[in-house]
N, C-alpha and C positions, 0 to 999 in steps of 0.2 A: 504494500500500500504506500501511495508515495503523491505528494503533488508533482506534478508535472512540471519539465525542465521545461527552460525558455528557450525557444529554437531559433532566436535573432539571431544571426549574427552581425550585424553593423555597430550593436554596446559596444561604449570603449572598456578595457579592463576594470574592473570594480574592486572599490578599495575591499583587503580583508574583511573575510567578513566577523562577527561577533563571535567570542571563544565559543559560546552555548553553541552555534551555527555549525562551527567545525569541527563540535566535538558529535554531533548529530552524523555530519557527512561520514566524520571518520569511522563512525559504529556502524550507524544503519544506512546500508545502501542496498538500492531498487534493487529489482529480481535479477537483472541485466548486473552481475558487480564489476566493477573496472577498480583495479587495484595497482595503478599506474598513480602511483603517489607523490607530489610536490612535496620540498623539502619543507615546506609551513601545514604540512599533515602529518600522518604515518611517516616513520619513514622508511626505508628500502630494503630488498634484501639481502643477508652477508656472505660472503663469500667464502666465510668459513676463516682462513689461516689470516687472509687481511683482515678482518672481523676481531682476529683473539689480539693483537696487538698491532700497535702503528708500525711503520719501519725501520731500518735500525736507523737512518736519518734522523728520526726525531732526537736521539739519544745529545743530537750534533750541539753546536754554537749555536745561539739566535740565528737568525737568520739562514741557516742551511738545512733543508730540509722541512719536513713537514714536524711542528710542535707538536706538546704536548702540555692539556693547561692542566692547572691544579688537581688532586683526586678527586677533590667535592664536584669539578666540573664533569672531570671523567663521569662519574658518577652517571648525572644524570643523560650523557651521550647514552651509556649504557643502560638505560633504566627498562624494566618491562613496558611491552609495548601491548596495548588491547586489542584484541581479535576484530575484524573485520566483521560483520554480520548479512546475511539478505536473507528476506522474509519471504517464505514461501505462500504460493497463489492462494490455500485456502486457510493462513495464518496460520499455523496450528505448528510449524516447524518451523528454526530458524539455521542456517548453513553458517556457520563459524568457522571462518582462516584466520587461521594463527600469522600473525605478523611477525617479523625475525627484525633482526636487528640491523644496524647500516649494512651495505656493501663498501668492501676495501676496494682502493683506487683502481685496484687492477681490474675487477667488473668493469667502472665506470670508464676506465679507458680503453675498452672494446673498441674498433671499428665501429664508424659511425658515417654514416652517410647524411650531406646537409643538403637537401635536394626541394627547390620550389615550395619552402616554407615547413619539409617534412624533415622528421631524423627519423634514418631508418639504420634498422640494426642487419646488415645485409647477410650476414651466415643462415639468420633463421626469418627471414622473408619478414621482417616484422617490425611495429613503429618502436624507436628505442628505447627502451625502457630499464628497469635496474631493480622496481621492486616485486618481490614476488610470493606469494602466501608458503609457507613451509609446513602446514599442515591443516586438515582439513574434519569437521565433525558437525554431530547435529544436535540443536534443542528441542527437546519438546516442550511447546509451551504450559501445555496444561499441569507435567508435573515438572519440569522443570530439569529433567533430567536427562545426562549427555549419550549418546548413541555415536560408536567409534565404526570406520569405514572401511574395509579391507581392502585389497589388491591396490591401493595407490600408490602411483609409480614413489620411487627415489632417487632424484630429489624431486619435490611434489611440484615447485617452480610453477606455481598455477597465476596463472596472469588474468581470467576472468571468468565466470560462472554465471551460469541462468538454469533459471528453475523449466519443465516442462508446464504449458499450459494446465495438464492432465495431474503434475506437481508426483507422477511415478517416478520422473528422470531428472538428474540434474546433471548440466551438461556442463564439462569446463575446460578451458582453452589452457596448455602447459607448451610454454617456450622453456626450454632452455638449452643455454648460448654452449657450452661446455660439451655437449652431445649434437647440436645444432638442431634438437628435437623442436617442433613447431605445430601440435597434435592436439586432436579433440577427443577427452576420454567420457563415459557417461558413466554416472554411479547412479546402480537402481535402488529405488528408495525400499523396495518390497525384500531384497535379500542385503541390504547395505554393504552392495560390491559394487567395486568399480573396474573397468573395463575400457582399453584405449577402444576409439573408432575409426579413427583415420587418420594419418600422416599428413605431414606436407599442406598445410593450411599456410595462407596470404594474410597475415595483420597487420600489413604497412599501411592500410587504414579502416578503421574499426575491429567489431572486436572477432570478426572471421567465421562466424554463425550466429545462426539465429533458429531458433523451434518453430516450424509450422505449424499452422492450428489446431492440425491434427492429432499432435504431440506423438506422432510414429514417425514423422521426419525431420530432418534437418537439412537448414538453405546453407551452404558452405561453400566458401571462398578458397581454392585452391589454385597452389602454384602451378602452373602450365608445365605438362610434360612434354619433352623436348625443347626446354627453350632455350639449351645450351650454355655457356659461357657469357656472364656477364659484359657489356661491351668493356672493353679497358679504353684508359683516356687515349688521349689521340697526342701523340707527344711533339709531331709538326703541326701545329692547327695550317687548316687550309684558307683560313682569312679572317679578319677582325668580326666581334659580335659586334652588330650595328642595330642602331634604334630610331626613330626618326617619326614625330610626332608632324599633325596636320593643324594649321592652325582654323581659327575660329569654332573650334571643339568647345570654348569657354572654358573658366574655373573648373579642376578637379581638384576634387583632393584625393592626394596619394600619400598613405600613410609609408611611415621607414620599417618596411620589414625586413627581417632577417631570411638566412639561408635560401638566397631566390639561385635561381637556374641563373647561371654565367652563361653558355655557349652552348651548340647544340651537341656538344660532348657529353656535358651535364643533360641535356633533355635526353638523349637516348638513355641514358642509364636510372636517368626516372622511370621512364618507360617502361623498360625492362624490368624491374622491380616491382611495380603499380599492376602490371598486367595479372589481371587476376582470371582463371578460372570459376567458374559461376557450375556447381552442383545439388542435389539434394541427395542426401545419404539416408537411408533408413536405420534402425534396429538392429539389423545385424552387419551393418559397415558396408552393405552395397551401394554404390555410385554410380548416379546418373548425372554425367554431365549437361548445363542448362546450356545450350547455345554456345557460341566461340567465344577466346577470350577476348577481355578486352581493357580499357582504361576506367575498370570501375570505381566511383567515390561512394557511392550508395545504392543499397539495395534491401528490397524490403516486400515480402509476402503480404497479399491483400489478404483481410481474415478471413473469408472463405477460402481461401486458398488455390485459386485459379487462376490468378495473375501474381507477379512482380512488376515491381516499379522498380525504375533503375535510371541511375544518374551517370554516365559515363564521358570523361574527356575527350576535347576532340586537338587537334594542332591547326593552326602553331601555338606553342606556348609561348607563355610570358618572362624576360626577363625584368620583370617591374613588379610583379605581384605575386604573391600565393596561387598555390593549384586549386583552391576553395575558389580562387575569382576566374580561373581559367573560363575558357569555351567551352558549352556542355551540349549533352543532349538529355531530356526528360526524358525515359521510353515507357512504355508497358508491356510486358512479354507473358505471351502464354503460358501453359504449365509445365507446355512442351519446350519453353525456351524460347518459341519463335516469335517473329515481332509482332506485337500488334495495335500497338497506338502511340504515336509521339505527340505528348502533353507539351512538350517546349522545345525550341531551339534557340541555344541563348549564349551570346555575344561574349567577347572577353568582355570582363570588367577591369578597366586601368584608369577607376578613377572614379568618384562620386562625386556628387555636385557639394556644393559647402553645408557642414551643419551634420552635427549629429540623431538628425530625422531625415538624412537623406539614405536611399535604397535601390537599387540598381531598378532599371525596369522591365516589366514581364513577370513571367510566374515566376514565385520563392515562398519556399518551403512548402512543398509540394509533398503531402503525407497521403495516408488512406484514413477513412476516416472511421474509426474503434469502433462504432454502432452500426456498423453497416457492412455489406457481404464486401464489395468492392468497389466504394465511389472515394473519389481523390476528389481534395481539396487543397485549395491554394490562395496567395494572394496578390494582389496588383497593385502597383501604387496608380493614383488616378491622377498626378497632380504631376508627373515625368519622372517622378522620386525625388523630388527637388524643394523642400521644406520652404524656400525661397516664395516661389510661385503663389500666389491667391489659390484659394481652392477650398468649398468647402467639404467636398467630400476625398482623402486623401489617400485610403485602401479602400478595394472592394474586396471581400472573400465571394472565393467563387467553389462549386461543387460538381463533377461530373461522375456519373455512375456508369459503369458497364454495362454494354458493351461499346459504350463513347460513342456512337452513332447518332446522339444528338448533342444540342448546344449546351455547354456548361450553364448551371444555375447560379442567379446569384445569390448570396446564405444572406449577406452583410453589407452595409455600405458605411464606411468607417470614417468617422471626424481626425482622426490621427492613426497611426500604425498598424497593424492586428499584430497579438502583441502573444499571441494562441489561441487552442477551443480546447477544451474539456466537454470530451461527448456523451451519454449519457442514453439516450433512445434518439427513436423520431420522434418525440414530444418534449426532448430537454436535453438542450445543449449549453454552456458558455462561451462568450466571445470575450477575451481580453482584449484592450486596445491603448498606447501609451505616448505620449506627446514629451519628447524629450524636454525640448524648452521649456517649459510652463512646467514638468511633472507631472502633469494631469494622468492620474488613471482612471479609466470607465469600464466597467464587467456588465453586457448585455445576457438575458437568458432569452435563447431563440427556441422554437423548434423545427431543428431541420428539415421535419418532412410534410411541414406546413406552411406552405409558401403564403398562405393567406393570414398568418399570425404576423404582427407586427412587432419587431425585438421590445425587451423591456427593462428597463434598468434596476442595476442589481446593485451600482457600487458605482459611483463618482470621488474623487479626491485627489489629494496628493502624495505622489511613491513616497516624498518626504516624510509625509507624517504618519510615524509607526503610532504613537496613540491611538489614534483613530484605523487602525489599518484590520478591516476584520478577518485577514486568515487567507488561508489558502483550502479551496475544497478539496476534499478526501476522495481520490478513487482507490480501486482494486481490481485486481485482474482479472478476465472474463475470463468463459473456457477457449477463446481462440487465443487467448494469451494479450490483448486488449487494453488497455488501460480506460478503466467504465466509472462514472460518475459514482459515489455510495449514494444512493438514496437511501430514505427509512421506509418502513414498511406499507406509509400511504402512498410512495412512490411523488408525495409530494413535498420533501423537504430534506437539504444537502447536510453535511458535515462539514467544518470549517476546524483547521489547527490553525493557532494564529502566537507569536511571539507573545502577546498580550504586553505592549510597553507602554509604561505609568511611568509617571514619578516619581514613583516606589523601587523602581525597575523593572525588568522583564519580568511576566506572571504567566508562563503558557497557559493554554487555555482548547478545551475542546467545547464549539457550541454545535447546536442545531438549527438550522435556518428554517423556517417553514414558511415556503414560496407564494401563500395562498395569503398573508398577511405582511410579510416579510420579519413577524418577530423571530427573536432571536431566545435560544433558551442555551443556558452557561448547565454542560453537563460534570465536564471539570474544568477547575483553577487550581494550579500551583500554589502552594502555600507551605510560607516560611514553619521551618529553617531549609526548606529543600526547593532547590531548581529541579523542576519534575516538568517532559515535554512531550505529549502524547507522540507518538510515532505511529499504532495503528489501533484501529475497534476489528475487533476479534469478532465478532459477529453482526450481520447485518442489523440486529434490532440496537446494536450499539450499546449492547449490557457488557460486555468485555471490552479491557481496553488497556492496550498495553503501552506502557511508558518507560523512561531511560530518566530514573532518579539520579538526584548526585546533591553536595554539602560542598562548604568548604573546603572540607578534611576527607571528604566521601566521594571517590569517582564515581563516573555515571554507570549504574548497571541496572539492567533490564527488571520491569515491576510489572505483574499482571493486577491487574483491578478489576471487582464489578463497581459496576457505575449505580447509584440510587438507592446503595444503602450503607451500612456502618464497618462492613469486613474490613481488615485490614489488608494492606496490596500485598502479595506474595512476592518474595525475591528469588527471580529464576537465575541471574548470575550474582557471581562475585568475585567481581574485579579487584585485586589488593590496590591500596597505593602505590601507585609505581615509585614514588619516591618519598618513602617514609620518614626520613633525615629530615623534609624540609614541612614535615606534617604540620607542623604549629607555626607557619609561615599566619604572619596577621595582613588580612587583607579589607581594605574598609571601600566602599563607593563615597566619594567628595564629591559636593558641589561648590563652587561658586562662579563669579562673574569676572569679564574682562570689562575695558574702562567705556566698551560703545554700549554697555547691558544687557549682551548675551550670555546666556547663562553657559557653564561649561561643567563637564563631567571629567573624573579619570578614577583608574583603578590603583589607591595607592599598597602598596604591600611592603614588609617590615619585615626583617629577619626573624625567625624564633628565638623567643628570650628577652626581646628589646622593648627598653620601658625609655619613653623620650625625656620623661622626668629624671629617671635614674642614670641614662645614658648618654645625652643629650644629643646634639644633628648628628647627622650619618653622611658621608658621603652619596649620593643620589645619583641614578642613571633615570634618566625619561627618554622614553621611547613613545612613537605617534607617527600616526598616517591623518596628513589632511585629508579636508571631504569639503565638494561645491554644493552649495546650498541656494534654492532660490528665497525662501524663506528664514527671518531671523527666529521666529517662534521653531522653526521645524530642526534649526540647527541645535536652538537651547535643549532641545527632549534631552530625557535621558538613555544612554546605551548599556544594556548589561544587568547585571543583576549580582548583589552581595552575595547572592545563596549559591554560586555554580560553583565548580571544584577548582579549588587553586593549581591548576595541571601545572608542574614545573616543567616546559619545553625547553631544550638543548633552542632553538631558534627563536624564539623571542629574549626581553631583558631578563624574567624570574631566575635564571641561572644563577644572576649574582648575586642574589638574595645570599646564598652559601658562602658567598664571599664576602660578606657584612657589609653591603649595601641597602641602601631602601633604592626601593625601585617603582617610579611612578607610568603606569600601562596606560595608552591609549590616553592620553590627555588627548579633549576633543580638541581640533582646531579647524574650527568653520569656516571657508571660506563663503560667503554671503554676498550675493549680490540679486537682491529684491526688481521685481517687476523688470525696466529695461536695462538694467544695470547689468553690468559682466561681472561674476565674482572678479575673476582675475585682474580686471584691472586697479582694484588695491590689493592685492594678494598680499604683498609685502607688508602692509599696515596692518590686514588683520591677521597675519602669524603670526610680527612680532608681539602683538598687544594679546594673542591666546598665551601662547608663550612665557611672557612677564606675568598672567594674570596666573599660570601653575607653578610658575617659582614664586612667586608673592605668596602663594597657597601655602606650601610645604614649608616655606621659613617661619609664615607666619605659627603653624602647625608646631612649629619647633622640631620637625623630621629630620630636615634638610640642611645644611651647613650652603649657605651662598656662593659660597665658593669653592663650593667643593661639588657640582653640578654638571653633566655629562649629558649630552642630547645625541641621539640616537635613532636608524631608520632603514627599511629596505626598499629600494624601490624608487618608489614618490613620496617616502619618509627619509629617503636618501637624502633628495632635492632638498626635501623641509631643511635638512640637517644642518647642507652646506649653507642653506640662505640663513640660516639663523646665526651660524657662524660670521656670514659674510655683514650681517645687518645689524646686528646685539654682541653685547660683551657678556650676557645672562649666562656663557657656558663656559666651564674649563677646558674640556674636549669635545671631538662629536666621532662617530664613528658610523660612517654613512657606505651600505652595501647597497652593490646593482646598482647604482644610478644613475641618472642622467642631469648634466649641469648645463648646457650650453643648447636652449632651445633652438636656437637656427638652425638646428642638424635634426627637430622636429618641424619642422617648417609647414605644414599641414594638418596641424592639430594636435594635442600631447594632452592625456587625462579627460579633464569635462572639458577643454577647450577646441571649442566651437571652429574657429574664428581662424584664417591662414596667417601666415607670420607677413605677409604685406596687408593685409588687414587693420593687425593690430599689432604694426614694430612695437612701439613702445611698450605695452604689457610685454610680451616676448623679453625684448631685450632686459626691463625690468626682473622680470623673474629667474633670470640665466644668473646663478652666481656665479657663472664661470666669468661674467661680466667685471662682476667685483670681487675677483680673489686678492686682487691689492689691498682687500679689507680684512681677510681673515689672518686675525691674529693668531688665534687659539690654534691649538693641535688637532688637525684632523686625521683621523684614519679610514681610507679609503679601503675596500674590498671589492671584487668583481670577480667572477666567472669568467673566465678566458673565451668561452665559446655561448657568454649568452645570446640567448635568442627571443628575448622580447621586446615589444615592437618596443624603437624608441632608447634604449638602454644599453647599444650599442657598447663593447667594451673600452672603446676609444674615449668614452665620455669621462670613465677615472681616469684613463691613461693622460688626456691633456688638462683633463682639471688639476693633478698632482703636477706636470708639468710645469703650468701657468705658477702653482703655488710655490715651488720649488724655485724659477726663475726669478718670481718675487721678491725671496727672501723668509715665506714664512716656514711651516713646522708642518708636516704632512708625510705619510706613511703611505705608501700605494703595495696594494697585494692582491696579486693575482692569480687565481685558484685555477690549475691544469686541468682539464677538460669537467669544468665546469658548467652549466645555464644560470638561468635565474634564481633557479632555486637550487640549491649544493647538495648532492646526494651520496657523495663519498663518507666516508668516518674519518678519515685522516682531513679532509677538505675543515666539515665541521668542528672537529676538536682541533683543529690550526684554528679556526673561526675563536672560535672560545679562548683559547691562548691569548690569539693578538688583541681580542678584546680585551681581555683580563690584565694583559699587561699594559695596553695603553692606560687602563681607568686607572693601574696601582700609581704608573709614575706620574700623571698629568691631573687626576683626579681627590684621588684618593688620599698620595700624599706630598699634594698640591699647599704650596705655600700661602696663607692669607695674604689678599690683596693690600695694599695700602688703601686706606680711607677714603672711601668716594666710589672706591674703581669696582667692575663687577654687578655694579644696580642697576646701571642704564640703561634699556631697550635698544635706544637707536645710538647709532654712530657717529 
C-alpha cells in the first residue's frame, strides 16, 4: 500500500526531505523494492575484506592516503543498519532484506561507464550501482513472526524485488559484479524456496521485470544473444563532434548535465548496452521472446494483459542532453510482440522554454490506466508548454482504450500541470494538478467512464502549507497487480495519511474522507511521547492498521493496531538502537525569529551528560539546507517533530555529538519572496539574517560558545556554506561538500531558480560566492566526488573555488574523493569524510582562540 510517486519529471531537485520522511522511505518501500541506495539513506553493500578494515594507507601521515577518524566516529560508520521492508498485495506478509554495511573502495571502483546521462556497470548489463541486500526473510503480520527462505543463492547480492499480483511468488532481481551474474530468481511463498529463473537480464534501465497480471508470467528484459563484442573506442576519431544550432528557435533553457555522449564512439556503445531484449518467461523459466531488440526506456503490460506499451529511442542522439530527453517513439505491441498502435512520435528535447512550468510538447507520461482492461492515458500541454504564454487552460488529460481505433477522450482540462491520477473505478478517479509559480495545488474527483459528470473539487491550496495539507490517499494492489484507490465499504469515501504538521510539530494522522459530504473523520493521531506514521490498513473496512513507531531513544519499528477501541498496538519488530553510546543524546525543537518576523525552527541536540549550567557553551556545528518560499506564513510553519528517533547518521552533523559538540540540524533558512517578488533576489539578506537569528539563539541559550561556531552543508547547503563565509564573520569554519559556487557555469537555472542568468545577472552574480572569495576569511573545507554527476555541481566548482581562495590568500582545504558522485558510497571515502571533518572543527573550531572584542557578532561584512 503506498501513495503514488510523482511521475514529472521537469521538478528541479528537492531539498532533503524530513528525517520522519527518510526514515519511512528507508523501511517501507512499494511492492516494486529498489534498493539502489544514496549515500543520505541506507547505505551500500561490503565487500567483505575492504569492509573489515581501511587500507594500510590510512595507517600513513595526514594527508596520504585515505584517514581514519576517531573510534567514536568509527563507531557509528559501523553501526547496524535496518532491514529494508515491502509489503505484500494482501498485507498480511512483509519481505525483509537485510542491509550490510558500506562497500570498500574496490566495489566502488569497478568499471563504470558514463554514457548520455546513465552509469552503467558494463560486466553485468546493469545501471551502477554498489548497494545490495545480503539476506532475505519474511513477517507475518498477524503474529509477528519471522519465516526463513531456502535455496538463496551466495552471495544473495539482491538488487530489487516484487511481490506477484497472486502474492504466491516473489520475484527478485541479483546482480553480482564478482561472478558477472545479472539473474531473476522466484521464491515460492507456499514451500519458502527459492529458485533462479533466468540468466542474462538488461538493468541498465529499470528494474528488468515486471509480473503480468496473470501472476504465471513475467515481462523481462534480456540481453540480446549474439551481440558480440562491445564496440571498443575508436583510437583515430575520423572527424571532430560538431553541433550547430538554428536561430530564431527562441529562449531555451538547457540545464548543465553531467555524463552526456561526447562522439559517436560514445553513442554506439550506449547502444550497444541499452539494446534490450523484450520476453515473457513463465513458471518454469520458458522464454518467449517479445518482438526484436531494441533501444528500450520503458515498458509496461496493460492489466489485462494483451498489450504493452513501450517507449523506445530512436537516433540521432544528443550531445547536449540526457537519453530521458532523447527522440522517442510511444508504441503498443501485441501479446504477440507485434506492433500495433503508435501513441507518439516525439522530437529530441534540447531545450524548454523559460520557467519551471515549462514541459516539452505532445504526449508525456503516457501510462495504462489501473481500472481499466487496457486504455492509456496521457497529457498535453495546451499552452506550447510555455508557462510564459496566456492560456487558460494549460494541460488536457486525454484517455484512449483499445483497440485505439477511435479518437482519444478527453478525462481533464487543467488550469496548470496534471501533476497524476489515482484510479479507482469508472465512477472515481483523482486528478492532481500543480502550478509551480504560485504553488497552487488542486485534487479534482472525476469519473472516468462518465463523460457527462463534471470534475469536482477535492482540494485547493498551497504545496507550501503543510498545516493545512490533508494527506495523500491510500491505495492497494488489485489482483492484476494495479495500484487501486482504498475505498470503504460504501464505496463512497477515501483514506488519507497525511504528515499532520502543527505547531506542535508533525502528528501523522490517518482520516477518512467521505465524498458525499466531504467530512472528514480523524481514525488515528500520533501522540506524544511517540512519532507513530500509519504506513498501511490491513483491511478494507480499515479496522487494522499498521504503523512504524519510534521515540527519541526508540527506532522506528513496525506496530499492528485495531483502530476504535482500547487494545494496545502489538510490536511485530525490534529494531535495537543502532547506536546505543549516543542513547541519551538531548535533543529539543527551538523556535524563534529572524529581524524581518519570520519565524524559524531547528533541531538543536546536546551531547549525553551535558548540563549548560554545569558545563557551560560547547563548541557548535550547524548544518542547513535553504528552501524558496513564496509565502512568509508558509516559510515560518514548523518542520519535524520532538518525538522521532534521534538516528545518529555517519552523513549528516549528529556524529559529532560523540565528539563533545552541540550540534544545531536543519536551522530553517527561508528564502521568501511573496507575490511578484523572486526569492533570490535578496537571497543574501535573508541567509544572512536566518543565520544570525540561530546563532543569537544558541548563545542566547547558553549552548553555544560565539566563537566557537562551525556552518556546514551538502549540496545547496554547500553554496549556503561558502556564502555565509563569504558574507558574515558568524562562523569559525565551514565545511561545504558537492557544491557549486560560481552560478555562471549554471547559466539556465540552479535550485527554484526560474529565471536564465541574462535575465537576472545581478541575482546570479550576487549569489556566486565564488564572486566574493576575497571575503572569506574563515577556514573552509571543501569536499567533492571526483566523478559527480548532479546536474549543476560539477566537480570543477570546488576545484576553482579552493583555487580563487588559495590565490587570495585565504585558508581553504580542497579534497577530492576517487570515484566518487554526489553522494559517497565507499567506507574509506566516508570515514576520510568524518576524519577531515573532525579535524578541521578540532583545530579551527573547537580549539579556536576567543576573538578580540567586537569581532565575530557581525552578520555583514
Amino acid at each position: 500500500m503506498k501513495p503514488p510517486a510523482r511521475r514529472s519529471d521537469r521538478r528541479l531537485p528537492a531539498p532533503p526531505r524530513a528525517p520522519h520522511a527518510a526514515l519511512i522511505a528507508r523501511l517501507l518501500l512499494p511492492a516494486a523494492l529498489a534498493l539502489s541506495l544514496s549515500a543520505q539513506a541506507a547505505p551500500a553493500a561490503s565487500s567483505g575484506k575492504a569492509a573489515a578494515a581501511a587500507p594500510a594507507a590510512a595507517a600513513s601521515a595526514w594527508g596520504e592516503g585515505y584517514q581514519l577518524p576517531p573510534k567514536p566516529l568509527q563507531a557509528i560508520v559501523d553501526a547496524p543498519r535496518r532491514p529494508q521492508l515491502a509489503l505484500s498485495p494482501r498485507r498480511d506478509l512483509m519481505a525483509m532484506v537485510s542491509t550490510p554495511s558500506l562497500p570498500g573502495i574496490d566495489v566502488v571502483a569497478q568499471p563504470e561507464l558514463k554514457l548520455a546521462g546513465l552509469r552503467i556497470h558494463p560486466r553485468v548489463r546493469a545501471a551502477s550501482r554498489f548497494s545490495f541486500g545480503s539476506g532475505l526473510e519474511l513477517l507475518q503480520i498477524a503474529s509477528g513472526k519471522t519465516v526463513q527462505i531456502d535455496g538463496l543463492p551466495s552471495p544473495l547480492s539482491l538488487a530489487t524485488l516484487q511481490w506477484s499480483p497472486d502474492q504466491r511468488w516473489l520475484a527478485f532481481n541479483r546482480v553480482d559484479a564478482a561472478s558477472g551474474a545479472n539473474e531473476l530468481w522466484l521464491v515460492e511463498l507456499e514451500t519458502r524456496r527459492a529458485r533462479k529463473l533466468v540468466a542474462n537480464l538488461n538493468t541498465v534501465v529499470g528494474r528488468g521485470y515486471d509480473w503480468m497480471p496473470d501472476s504465471r508470467r513475467l515481462l523481462v528484459r534480456l540481453q540480446p544473444e549474439g551481440q558480440g563484442e562491445a564496440p571498443s573506442a575508436v583510437a583515430v576519431p575520423a572527424g571532430p563532434a560538431v553541433q550547430e544550432t538554428q536561430a530564431g528557435a527562441g529562449v531555451r533553457q538547457i540545464r548543465t548535465y553531467q555524463d552526456l555522449l561526447r562522439n559517436e564512439s560514445d553513442a554506439r556503445l550506449f547502444a550497444y548496452y541499452l539494446r534490450t531484449q523484450l520476453a515473457t518467461v513463465d513458471l518454469a523459466g520458458q522464454t518467449a521472446k517479445f518482438g526484436a531488440p531494441d533501444l528500450f526506456m520503458g515498458v509496461s503490460a496493460s492489466p489485462d494483459g494483451r498489450h504493452v506499451l513501450t517507449t523506445r529511442l530512436e537516433r540521432p542522439f544528443s550531445y547536449l542532453v540526457p537519453a530521458s530527453m532523447f527522440a522517442r517513439r510511444v508504441e503498443v505491441l501485441d501479446a504477440g510482440g507485434r506492433f500495433e498502435y503508435e501513441v507518439a512520435r516525439l522530437p529530441l528535447v534540447d531545450g524548454l522554454p523559460t520557467g519551471n512550468d515549462a514541459v516539452p510538447t505532445g504526449p508525456r507520461e503516457v501510462q495504462w490506466r489501473a481500472d481499466a482492461p487496457a486504455t492509456l492515458v496521457w497529457a498535453e500541454a495546451q499552452d506550447g508548454g510555455d508557462p510564459a504564454r496566456a492560456a487558460e487552460i494549460r494541460d488536457a488529460v486525454f484517455m484512449q482504450a483499445a483497440p485505439f481505433d477511435k479518437p482519444p477522450q478527453t478525462l481533464a482540462r487543467l488550469a496548470a500541470r496534471f501533476e497524476g491520477a489515482h484510479w479507482g473505478s469508472g465512477e472515481l478517479a483523482l486528478i492532481d494538478e500543480f502550478w509551480w509559480k504560485s504553488r497552487q495545488v488542486r485534487q479534482w474527483r472525476i469519473a472516468p467512464d462518465r463523460g457527462d459528470r463534471a470534475p469536482e473539487l477535492l482540494r485547493e491550496g498551497s504545496s507550501e502549507d503543510r498545516y493545512n495539507d490533508p494527506g495523500t490517499p491510500m491505495t492497494v494492489m488489485d489482483a492484476a497487480g494495479g495500484e487501486r484507490l482504498l475505498t470503504g465499504a460504501d464505496g463512497n469515501s477515501l483514506y488519507y495519511i497525511g504528515d499532520g504538521a502543527s505547531a506542535e510539530g508533525d502528528r501523522p494522522f490517518l482520516d477518512r474522507l467521505d465524498l458525499s459530504d466531504k467530512r472528514r473523520t480523524r481514525l488515528f493521531h500520533s501522540q506524544a511521547p511517540y512519532f507513530e506514521r500509519p504506513v498501511a490498513v490491513l483491511d478494507d473496512a480499515a479496522k487494522g492498521l499498521l504503523t512504524l513507531r519510534e521515540s527519541p531513544t526508540e527506532p522506528a519499528n513496525l506496530q499492528r493496531r485495531e483502530l476504535g477501541g482500547d487494545a494496545a498496538p502489538v510490536a511485530l519488530t525490534h529494531f535495537p538502537h543502532p547506536t546505543p553510546q549516543l542513547r541519551d543524546i538531548k535533543k529539543e525543537l527551538i523556535r524563534y525569529k529572524r529581524n524581518d518576523g519570520v519565524e524559524l525552527t531547528a533541531n538543536l541536540y546536546l551531547p549525553p551528560g551535558y548540563d549548560a549550567k554545569r558545563d557551560g557553551p560547547l563548541p557548535m556545528l550547524m548544518y542547513a539546507y535553504p528552501a524558496e518560499f513564496k509565502s512568509a506564513d508558509a516559510a515560518s510553519q514548523v518542520i519535524g517533530s520532538p518525538y522521532e528517533f534521534n538516528a545518529v547518521s555517519y552523513w549528516g552533523p549528529l556524529p559529532y555529538l560523540a565528539m563533545g559538540y552541540a550540534v544545531l540540524d536543519n536551522p530553517t533558512m527561508p528564502i521568501v519572496g511573496e507575490g511578484e517578488r523572486e526569492p533570490n533576489d535578496t537571497y543574501i539578506q535573508q541567509l544572512t539574517a536566518s543565520a544570525q537569528a540561530a546563532v543569537d539563539e544558541v548563545v542566547r541559550r547558553g549552548v553555544a560558545d560565539r566563537n566557537r561556531i562551525a556552518v556546514s552543508g551538502h549540496s545547496y547547503g554547500a553554496f549556503m556554506t561558502a556564502n555565509l563565509l563569504a558574507h558574515t564573520r558568524l562562523f569559525k569554519a565551514g565545511i561545504a561538500r558537492s557544491g557549486a559556487y560560481n552560478r555562471t557555469l549554471t547559466p539556465f537555472g540552479f535550485q527554484a531558480e526560474e529565471r536564465n542568468y541574462w535575465q537576472a545577472q545581478p541575482t546570479y552574480e550576487a549569489m556566486s560566492p565564488f564572486n566574493f572569495a576575497d571575503k572569506i576569511k574563515d577556514p573552509l573545507l571543501l569536499i567533492h566526488g571526483e566523478q559527480d554527476n548532479n546536474s549543476g555541481t560539477f566537480p570543477i566548482q570546488s576545484e576553482r573555488m579552493y583555487a580563487a581562495i588559495k590565490g587570495l590568500g585565504g585558508k581553504a582545504r580542497l579534497v577530492m574523493l576517487p570515484n566518487e558522485s554526489h553522494g559517497y558510497r565507499a567506507r574509506e571515502s566516508i570515514l576520510h569524510l568524518l576524519a577531515e571533518t573532525n579535524r578541521w572543527l578540532e583545530t579551527y573550531v573547537k580549539n579556536a582562540k576567543p576573538e578580540a572584542a567586537g569581532q565575530g557578532t557581525k552578520a555583514a561584512k
